[in-house]
C-alpha angles and dihedrals in degrees: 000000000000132000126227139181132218143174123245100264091039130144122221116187119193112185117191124199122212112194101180100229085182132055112245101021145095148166125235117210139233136182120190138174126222095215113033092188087060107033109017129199117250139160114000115193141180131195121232108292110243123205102285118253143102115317094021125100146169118216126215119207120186128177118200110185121218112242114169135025103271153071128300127165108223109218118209111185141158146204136216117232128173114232100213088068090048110127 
């Protein structure tokens, strides 16, 4: 866990590496604030996705911009999806 501070108008970037350790599989990214009035969600982006496999990787940025004085826990997670039952 780490702490930041920011100033209201602020904007924190997480960005999140997958680098698919195994073939045909891949996580996908979230970032999530405990407290939206204080630490609200922005942009989300996500870089090409590449053929799955070791070395290769897809990268998830997401902005959330301070909005208010306070205190917010950012939450970066990830799931675990299996390419081959991608639509």
């Amino acid at each position: 866990m780490r702490t930041v501070q920011v100033k209201v108008g602020d904007t924190v970037q997480v960005s999140l590496q997958d680098d698919y350790p195994v073939p045909g599989s891949a996580v996908v990214w979230n970032a999530t604030s405990s407290n939206e009035a204080v630490l609200a969600p922005g942009v989300v982006s996500r870089s090409t996705p590449v053929s799955s496999g070791p070395g290769k990787h897809d990268t998830y940025t997401g902005d959330l911009s301070a909005k208010a004085p306070g205190q917010a826990v950012l939450d970066a997670h990830g799931t675990t999806r299996c390419e081959a039952m991608t639509k």
